[in-house]
PATORMAR-301644 format. One record per residue (C-alpha): y, z, x; residue number from 0. Coordinates in Angstrom, 2 decimals, padded with zeros to 5 digits, m for minus. Each point is the difference from the previous one (the first is absolute). Example, Ala and Ser with C-alpha at 12.3 -4.5 7.8 and 13.67 -1.06 7.14 Angstrom:
2
R v w u pos
R m004.50 007.80 012.30 0
R 003.44 m000.66 001.37 1
This chain:
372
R v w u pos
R 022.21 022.67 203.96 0
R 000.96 002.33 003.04 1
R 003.63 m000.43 001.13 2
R 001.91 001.37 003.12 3
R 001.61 002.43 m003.16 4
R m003.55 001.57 000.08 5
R 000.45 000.97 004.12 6
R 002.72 002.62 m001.38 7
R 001.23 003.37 000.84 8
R m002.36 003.32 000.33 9
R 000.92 002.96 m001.81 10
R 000.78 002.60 001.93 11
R m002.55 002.68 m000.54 12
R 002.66 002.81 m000.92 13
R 000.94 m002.46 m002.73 14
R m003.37 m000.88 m001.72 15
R m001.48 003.40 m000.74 16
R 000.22 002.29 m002.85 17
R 000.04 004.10 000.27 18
R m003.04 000.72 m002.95 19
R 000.73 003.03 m001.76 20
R m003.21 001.79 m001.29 21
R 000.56 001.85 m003.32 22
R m002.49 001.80 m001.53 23
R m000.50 m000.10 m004.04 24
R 000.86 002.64 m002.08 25
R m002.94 000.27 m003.03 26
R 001.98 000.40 m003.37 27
R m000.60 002.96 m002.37 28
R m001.51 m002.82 m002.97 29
R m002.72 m001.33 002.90 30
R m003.25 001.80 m001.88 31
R 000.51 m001.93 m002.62 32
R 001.71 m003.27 000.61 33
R m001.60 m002.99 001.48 34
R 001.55 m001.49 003.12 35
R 003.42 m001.05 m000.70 36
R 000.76 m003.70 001.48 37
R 001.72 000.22 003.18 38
R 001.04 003.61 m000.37 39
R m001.08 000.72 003.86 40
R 003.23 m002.34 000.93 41
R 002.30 001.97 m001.61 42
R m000.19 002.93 002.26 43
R m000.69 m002.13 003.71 44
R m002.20 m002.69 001.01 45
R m001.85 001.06 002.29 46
R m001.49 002.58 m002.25 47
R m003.62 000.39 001.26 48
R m002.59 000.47 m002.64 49
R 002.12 001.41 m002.22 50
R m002.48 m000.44 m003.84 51
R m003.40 m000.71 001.63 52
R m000.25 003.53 001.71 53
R 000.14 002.04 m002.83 54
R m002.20 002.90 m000.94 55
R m003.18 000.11 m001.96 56
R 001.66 001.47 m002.81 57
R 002.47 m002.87 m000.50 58
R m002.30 m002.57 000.99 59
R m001.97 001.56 m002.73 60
R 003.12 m000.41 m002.88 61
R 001.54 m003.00 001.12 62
R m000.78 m003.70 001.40 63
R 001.33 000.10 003.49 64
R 000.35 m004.05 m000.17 65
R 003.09 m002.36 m001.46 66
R m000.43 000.28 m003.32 67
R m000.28 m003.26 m001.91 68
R 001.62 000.57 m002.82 69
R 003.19 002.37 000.98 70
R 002.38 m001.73 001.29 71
R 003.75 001.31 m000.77 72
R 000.66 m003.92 m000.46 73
R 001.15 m001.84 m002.93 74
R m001.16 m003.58 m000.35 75
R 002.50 m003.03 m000.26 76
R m001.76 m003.15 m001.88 77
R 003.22 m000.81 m001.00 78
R 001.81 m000.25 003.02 79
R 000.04 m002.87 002.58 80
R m002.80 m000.19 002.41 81
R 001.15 000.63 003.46 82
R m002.85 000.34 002.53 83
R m003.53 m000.39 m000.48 84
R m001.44 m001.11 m003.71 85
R m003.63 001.23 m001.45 86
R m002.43 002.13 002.53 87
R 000.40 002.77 m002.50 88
R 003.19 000.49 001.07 89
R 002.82 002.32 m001.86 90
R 003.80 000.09 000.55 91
R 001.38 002.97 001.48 92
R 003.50 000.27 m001.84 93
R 002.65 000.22 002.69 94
R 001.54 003.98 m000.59 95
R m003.75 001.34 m000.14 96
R 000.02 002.35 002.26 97
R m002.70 m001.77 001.65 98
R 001.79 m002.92 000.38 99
R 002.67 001.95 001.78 100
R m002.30 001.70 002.44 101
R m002.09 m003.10 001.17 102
R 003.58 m001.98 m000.27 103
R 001.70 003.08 002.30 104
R m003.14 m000.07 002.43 105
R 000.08 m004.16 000.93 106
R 003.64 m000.43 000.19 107
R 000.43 003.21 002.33 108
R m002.99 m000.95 002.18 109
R 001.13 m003.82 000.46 110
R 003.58 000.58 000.59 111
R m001.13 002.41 002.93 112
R m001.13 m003.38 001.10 113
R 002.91 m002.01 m000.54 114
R m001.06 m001.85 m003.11 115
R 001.93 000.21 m003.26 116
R m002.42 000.70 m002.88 117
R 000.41 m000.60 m003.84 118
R m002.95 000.56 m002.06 119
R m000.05 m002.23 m003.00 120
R m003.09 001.54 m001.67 121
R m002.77 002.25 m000.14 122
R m003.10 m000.11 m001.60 123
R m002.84 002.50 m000.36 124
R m003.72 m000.99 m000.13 125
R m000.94 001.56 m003.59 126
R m004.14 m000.21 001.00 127
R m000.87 m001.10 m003.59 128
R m002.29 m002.72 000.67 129
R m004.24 001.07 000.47 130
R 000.26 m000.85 003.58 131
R 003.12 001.83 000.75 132
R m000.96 002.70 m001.46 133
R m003.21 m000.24 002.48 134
R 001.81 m000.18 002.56 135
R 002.50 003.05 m000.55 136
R m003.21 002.19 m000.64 137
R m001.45 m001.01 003.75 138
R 003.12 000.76 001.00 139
R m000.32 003.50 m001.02 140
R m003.62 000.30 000.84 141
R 001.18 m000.98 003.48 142
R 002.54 002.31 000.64 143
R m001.86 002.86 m001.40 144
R m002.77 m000.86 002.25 145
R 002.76 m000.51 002.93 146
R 000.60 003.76 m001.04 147
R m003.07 001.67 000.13 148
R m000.96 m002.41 003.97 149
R 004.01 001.36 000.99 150
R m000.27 003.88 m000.97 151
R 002.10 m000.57 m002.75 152
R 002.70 m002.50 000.86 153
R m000.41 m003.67 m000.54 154
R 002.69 m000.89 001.69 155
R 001.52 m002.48 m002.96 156
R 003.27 m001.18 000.70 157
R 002.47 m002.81 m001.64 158
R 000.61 m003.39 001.85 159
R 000.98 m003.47 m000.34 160
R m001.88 m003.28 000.29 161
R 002.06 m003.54 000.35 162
R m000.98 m003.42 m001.14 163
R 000.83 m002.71 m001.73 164
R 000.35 m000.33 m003.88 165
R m003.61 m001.48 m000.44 166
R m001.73 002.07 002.83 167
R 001.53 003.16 m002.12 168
R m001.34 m001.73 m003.24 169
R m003.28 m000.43 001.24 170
R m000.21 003.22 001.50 171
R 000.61 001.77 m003.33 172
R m002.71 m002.41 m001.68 173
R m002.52 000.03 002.20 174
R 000.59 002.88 002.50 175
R 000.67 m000.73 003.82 176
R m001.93 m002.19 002.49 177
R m000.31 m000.95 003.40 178
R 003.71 m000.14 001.68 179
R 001.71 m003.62 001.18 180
R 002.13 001.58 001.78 181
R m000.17 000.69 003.56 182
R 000.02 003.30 000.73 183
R 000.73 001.97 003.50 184
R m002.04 003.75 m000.82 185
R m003.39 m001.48 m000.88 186
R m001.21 m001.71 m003.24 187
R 000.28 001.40 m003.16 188
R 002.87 000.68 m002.76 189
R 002.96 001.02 001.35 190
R 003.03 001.92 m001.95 191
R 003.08 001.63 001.39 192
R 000.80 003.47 m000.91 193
R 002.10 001.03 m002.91 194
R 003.09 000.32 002.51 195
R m001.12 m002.76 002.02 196
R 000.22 m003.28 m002.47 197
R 001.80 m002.20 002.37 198
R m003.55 m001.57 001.45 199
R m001.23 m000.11 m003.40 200
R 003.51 m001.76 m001.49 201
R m000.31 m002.86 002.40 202
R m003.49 m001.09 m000.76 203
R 001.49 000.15 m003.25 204
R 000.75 m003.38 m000.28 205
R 002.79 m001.38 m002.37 206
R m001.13 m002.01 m003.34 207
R 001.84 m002.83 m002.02 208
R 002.99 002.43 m000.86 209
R 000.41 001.58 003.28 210
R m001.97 003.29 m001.21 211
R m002.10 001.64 002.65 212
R m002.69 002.29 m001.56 213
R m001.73 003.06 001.37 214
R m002.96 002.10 m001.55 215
R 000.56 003.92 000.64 216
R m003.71 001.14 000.48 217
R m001.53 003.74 m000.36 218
R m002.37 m000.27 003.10 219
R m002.77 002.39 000.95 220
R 000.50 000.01 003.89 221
R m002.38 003.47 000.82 222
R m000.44 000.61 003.94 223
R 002.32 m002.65 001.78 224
R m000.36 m001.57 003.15 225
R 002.29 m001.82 002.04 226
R m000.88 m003.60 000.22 227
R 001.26 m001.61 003.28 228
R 001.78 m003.36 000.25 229
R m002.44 m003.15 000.47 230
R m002.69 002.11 m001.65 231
R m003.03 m002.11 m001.30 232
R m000.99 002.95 m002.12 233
R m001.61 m000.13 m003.26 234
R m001.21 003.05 m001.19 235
R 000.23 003.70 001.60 236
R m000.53 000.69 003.33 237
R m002.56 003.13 m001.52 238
R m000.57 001.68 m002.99 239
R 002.35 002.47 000.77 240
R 002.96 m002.44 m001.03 241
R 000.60 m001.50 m003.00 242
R 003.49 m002.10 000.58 243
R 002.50 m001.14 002.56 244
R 003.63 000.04 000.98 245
R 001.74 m001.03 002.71 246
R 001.67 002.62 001.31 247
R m000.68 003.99 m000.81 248
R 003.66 001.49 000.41 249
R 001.65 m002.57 m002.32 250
R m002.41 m002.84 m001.57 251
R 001.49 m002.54 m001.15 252
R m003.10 m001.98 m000.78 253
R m003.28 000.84 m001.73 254
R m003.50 m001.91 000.45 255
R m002.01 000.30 m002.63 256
R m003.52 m001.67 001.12 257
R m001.35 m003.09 m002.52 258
R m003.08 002.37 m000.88 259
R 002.64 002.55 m002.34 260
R 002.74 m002.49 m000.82 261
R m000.66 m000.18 m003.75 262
R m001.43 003.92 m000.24 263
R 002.65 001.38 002.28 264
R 002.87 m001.78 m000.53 265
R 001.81 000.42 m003.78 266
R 002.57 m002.51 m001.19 267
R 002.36 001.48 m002.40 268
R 003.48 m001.56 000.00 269
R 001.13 m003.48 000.51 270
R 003.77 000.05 001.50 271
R 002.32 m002.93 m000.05 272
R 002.64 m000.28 001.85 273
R 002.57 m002.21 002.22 274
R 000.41 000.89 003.58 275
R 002.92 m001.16 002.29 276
R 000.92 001.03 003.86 277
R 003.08 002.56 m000.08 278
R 002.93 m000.88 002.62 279
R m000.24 003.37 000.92 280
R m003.35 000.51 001.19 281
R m002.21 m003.35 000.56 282
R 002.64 m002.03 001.46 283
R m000.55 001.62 003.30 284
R m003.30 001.16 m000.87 285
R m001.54 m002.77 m001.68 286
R 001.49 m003.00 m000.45 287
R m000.36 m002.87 002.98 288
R 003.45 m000.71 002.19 289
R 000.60 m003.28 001.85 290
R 003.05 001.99 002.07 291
R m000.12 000.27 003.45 292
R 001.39 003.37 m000.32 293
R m003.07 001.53 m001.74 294
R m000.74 003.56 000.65 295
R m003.67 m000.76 m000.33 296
R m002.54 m000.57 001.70 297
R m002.05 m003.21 m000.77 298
R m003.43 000.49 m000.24 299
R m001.40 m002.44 002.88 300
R 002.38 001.81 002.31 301
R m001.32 003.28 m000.85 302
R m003.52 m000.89 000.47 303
R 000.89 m001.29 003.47 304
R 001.33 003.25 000.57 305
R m002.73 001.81 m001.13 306
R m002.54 m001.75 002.05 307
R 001.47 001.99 002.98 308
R m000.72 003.34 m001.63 309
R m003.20 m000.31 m002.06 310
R m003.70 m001.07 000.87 311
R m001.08 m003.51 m000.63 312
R m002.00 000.26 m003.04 313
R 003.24 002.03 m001.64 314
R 002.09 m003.32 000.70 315
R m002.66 m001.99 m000.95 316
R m000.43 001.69 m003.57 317
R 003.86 m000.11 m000.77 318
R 000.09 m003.57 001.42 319
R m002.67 m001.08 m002.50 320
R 001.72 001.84 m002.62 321
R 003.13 m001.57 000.70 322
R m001.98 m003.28 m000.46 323
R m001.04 000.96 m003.13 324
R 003.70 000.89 m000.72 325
R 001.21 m003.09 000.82 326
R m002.24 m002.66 m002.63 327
R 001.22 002.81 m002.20 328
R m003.39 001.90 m000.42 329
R 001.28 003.45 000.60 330
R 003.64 001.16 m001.25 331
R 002.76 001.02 002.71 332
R m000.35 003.73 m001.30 333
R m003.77 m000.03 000.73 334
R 000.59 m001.51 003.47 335
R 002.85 002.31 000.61 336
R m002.54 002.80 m001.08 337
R m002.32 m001.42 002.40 338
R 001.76 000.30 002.85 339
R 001.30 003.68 m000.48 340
R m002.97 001.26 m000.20 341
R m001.68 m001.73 003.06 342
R 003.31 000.14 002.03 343
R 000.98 003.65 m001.15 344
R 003.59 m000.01 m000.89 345
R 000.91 001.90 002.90 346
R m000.71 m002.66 002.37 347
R 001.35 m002.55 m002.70 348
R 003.34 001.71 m000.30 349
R 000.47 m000.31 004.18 350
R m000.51 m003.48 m000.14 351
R 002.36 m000.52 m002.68 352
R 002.65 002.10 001.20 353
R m000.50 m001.55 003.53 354
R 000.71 m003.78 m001.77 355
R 002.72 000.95 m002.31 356
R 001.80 001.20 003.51 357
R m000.79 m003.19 001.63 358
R 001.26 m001.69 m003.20 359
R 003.69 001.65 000.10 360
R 000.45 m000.11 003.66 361
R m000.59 m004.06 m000.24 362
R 002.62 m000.40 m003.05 363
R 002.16 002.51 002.08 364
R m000.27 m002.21 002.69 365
R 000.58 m003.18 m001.86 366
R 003.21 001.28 m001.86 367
R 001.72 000.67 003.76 368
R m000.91 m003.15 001.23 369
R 001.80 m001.30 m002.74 370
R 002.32 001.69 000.09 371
């Protein structure tokens, strides 16, 4: 149910955005004649471009430029205690692997730039063993090679998270994705938040009987991008010329992958568990709802008032529909917040901020001299 707690402060735009750093991957001497090693693109960046599906003929030619299904670096654990997700072809990553410690590294670094304290409790690599996952893994590369050849060499495969609950994650590994439940602001399709970006992604990530939350990190084919506006009804690509869509093109911090490629485009391959908590020093003012009167925030029906003297109608109608949405809880306060940035612009957003906070401490200045 939707509570006043819900009508809560707006981030201030400086405060909600991340600088990306691009990083382009260096090719190790051993690449002719290894396979692909499992996550080895996030050890040197993120945001690595097409770092293994642009190679040359020659090593295309010697090597398989998709995860390999049988390498893995990873040592199974049958005899320890199940923590996460059971079955699904599932196997233990052992927590020193230096896997472990690089996916690990990546969520807790990215959330607490949030204001969320992260532990992850396990992860688990999809081992592709079964007939059907082994299907699917082949499309996979068949896709991304083809992504190559329609991109002039770069298929434009990148590493990103997708939240759910335990059994939506469970089915998703049997049976492969399908349509989304979720309501969803950039049009309709699957949506995942960028390796750096998780925080979208970690709340849809709903908690299970022992408080885990669990995430799948995803190898994605995105190929030519295109930014998908809020209260978009799209489906597919606007033309052939795209393949994929984000939200924004100097920092994305969501991608759209349309229903048509979600189980040939998208690649499941680790299951992370983990607990999540808000951090005193970051989503107490950021994130977390105040009943003070003293609140340096702006609540979000006052903003919208505000707005309405600055934007066109069918701009306050679109957030105001939005924030409907966000109030019976069919939208998350991040993806409203994300809304209204990028209708509003943050430069406007930060003016009308700055303008109430003012407001706000020359009424408690007044109040403390009339009392005292």
């Amino acid at each position: 149910m939707y509570s006043k707690k819900q009508d809560c402060e707006f981030f201030s735009p400086s405060m909600g955005s991340i600088d990306g750093h691009s990083q382009r991957f260096q090719s190790s001497a051993q690449k002719k004649s290894t396979k692909l090693t499992l996550f080895e693109d996030l050890l040197h960046g993120s945001d690595t471009g097409n770092s293994h599906y642009g190679r040359n003929a020659e090593d295309q030619n010697q090597g398989d430029s998709c995860p390999s299904d049988c390498e893995s670096g990873i040592s199974g654990a049958e005899n320890e205690q199940q923590i996460g997700l059971s079955g699904n072809g599932l196997i233990r990553v052992d927590d020193g692997e230096v896997v472990y410690e690089i996916i690990k590294k990546k969520l807790v670094s990215s959330l607490s730039c949030y204001g969320f304290d992260a532990q992850v409790e396990a992860i688990q690599r999809n081992d592709f063993s079964g007939i059907t996952c082994r299907a699917k893994l082949q499309s996979f590369c068949i896709y991304s090679r083809a992504m190559e050849i329609k991109c002039g060499g770069n298929a434009n495969v990148k590493y990103a998270w997708f939240g759910a609950s335990k059994d939506e994650i469970s089915k998703i590994l049997d049976h492969g994705f399908g349509l989304p439940m979720n309501a969803r602001t950039h049009g309709h399709g699957v949506h995942l938040s960028p390796v750096d970006h998780p925080v979208e992604s970690m709340e849809l990530a709903s908690p299970d009987e022992d408080g885990l939350r669990h995430m799948l990190l995803c190898r994605v084919i995105l190929g030519k991008t295109e930014v998908v506006c809020p209260g978009s009804e799209q489906y597919h690509p606007s033309c052939e010329e795209f393949d994929s869509g984000i939200d924004n093109l100097a920092s994305p911090q969501k991608y759209i992958v349309w229903s048509s490629s979600m189980n040939t485009h998208i690649l499941p391959e680790f299951v992370v568990s983990f607990r999540a908590s808000s951090s005193c020093r970051g989503s107490q003012k950021g994130r977390q709802p105040t009943r003070q009167a003293n609140s340096d925030w702006m609540p979000f029906s006052s903003l919208i008032t505000t707005l309405s003297k600055f934007l066109p109608p069918d701009a306050i109608e679109l957030i105001s529909k939005n924030y409907g949405d966000y109030k019976k809880q069919k939208m998350s306060r991040h993806e409203m917040i994300q809304l209204v940035r990028q209708v509003a612009g943050d430069k406007l957003l930060m003016t009308i901020i700055k303008s109430y906070r003012g407001k706000m401490n020359a009424s408690r200045s007044g109040s403390s001299s009339t009392r005292n």
